[in-house]
C-alpha positions in Angstrom: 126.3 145.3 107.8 127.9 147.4 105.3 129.1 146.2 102.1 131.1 149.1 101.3 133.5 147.9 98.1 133.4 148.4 94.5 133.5 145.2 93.2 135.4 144.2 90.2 134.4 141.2 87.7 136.9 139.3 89.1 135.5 139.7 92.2 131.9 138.8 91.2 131.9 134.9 92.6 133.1 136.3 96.2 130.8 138.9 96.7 128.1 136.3 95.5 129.0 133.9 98.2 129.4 136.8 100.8 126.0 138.0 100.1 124.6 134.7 100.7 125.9 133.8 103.8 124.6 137.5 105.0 121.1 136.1 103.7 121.2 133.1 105.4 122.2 134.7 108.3 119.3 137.4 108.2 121.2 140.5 108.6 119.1 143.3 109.8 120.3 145.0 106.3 123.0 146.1 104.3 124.7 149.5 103.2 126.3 149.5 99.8 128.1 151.7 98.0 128.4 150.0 94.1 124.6 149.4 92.7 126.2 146.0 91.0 125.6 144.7 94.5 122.3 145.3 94.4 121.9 143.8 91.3 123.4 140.8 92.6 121.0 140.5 95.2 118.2 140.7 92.3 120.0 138.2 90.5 120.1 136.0 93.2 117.0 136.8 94.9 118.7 137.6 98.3 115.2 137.9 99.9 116.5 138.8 103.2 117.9 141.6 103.0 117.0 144.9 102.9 119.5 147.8 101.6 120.2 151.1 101.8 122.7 152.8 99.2 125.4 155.5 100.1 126.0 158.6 98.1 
């Protein structure tokens, strides 16, 4: 799945939910461009998911 935006603060909340309904879903992983993504998933401990960043 790629999560390919770079996400504002205002935007936070919806990428939070996003993410979470990709880790309950168990996505094989995610691409993602913005690294405040990844800290999200940190934050949130999005166990399931497994990520790979573009350059």
């Amino acid at each position: 799945m790629t999560v390919n935006n770079l996400v504002s603060n205002d935007e936070i909340n919806e990428a939070v939910e996003y993410l979470d309904f990709l880790n309950s879903i168990s996505v094989d992983g995610i691409i993602v461009q913005d690294t405040g993504i990844l800290q999200i998933c940190q934050d949130h401990q999005f166990n399931n998911l497994k990520f790979t960043r573009l350059s």
